[in-house]
C-alpha positions in Angstrom: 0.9 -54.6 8.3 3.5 -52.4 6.8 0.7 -50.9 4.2 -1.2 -49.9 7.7 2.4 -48.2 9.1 2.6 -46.6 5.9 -0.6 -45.4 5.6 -0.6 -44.1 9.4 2.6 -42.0 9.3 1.0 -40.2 5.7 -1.9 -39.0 7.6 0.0 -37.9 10.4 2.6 -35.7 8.1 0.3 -35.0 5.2 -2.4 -32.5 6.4 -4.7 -33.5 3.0 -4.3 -37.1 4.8 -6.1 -36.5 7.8 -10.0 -36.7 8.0 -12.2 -34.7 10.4 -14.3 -36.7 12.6 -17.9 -36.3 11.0 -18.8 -34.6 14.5 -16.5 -32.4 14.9 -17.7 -28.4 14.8 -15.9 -26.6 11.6 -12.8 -24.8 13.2 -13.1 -21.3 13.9 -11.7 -18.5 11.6 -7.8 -18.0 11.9 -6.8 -14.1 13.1 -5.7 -12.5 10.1 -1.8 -13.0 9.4 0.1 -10.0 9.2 -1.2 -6.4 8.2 -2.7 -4.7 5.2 -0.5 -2.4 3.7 -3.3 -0.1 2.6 -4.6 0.0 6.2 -0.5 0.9 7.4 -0.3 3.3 4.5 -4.0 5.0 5.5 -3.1 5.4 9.2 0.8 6.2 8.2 -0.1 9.5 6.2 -2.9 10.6 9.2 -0.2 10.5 11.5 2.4 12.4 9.3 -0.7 14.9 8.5 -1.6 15.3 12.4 1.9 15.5 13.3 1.9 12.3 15.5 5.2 10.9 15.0 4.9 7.7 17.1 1.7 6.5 15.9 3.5 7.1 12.3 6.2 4.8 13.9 4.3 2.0 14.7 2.0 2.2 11.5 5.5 1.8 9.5 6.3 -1.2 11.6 3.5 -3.3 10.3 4.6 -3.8 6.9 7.8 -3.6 4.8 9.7 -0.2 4.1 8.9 -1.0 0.0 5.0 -2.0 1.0 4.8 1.3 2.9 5.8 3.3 -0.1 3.7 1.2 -2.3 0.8 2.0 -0.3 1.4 5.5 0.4 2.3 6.2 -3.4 -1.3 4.6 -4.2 -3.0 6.5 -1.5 -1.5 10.1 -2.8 -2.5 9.2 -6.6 -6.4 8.0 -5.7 -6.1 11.7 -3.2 -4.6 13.6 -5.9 -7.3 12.0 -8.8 -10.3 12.7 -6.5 -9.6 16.2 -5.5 -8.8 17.1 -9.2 -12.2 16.0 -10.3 -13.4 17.7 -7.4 -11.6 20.9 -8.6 -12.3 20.6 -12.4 -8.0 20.8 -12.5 -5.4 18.3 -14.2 -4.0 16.1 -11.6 -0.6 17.9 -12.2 -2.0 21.1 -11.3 -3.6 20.0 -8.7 0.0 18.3 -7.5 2.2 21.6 -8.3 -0.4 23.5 -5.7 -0.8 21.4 -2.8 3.2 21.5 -2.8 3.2 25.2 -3.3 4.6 25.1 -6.8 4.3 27.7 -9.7 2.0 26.4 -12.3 3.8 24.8 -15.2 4.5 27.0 -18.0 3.7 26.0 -21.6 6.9 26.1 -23.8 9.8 27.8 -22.6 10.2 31.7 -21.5 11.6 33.9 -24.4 14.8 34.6 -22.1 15.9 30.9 -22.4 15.2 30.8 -26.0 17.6 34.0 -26.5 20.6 32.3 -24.5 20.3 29.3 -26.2 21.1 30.8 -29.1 23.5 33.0 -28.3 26.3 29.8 -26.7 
């Protein structure tokens, strides 16, 4: 008797426990739980690009602050890799003139080399 009482409140607590009547229909798939940062990060950066701050907003809201940046600094590296394979550029090129840098010079100019030798 106490075996039985046992043995009844374990299925009742222990999901693992309980068995599924043989007839029953398989349960239907649960919605998703929370968001995909990638898809937050992905509809984040549209709106910044189209200037559509509340959608921006609300794409921010579905993850954390650090899983935003995560995604978004994953999005702007496959972005920046892509378009310089596209262009036939380094990558940090390619960064310097989307952002409207100068291109990196190679060693340093002759004027810097002068002063440093002159202090």
């Amino acid at each position: 008797m106490a075996r039985a009482r046992v043995r009844d409140r374990l299925r009742r607590l222990l999901p693992s426990a309980r068995r599924a009547p043989a007839a029953a229909a398989p349960a239907p798939p649960r919605p998703r739980q929370g968001h995909n940062l990638f898809e937050a990060a992905a509809e984040y950066v549209a709106a910044c690009a189209e200037d559509d701050p509340a959608r921006a907003e609300e794409a921010a809201g579905r993850v954390s602050p650090g899983m935003l940046s995560f995604g978004v600094n994953e999005l702007a590296c496959r972005a920046l890799l892509t378009l310089a394979r596209e262009r036939g550029e380094s990558p940090g090129a390619v960064a310097r003139s989307l952002l409207g840098l100068r291109e990196e010079r190679t060693g340093r100019p002759a004027d810097d080399t002068r002063n440093a030798q002159d202090a």
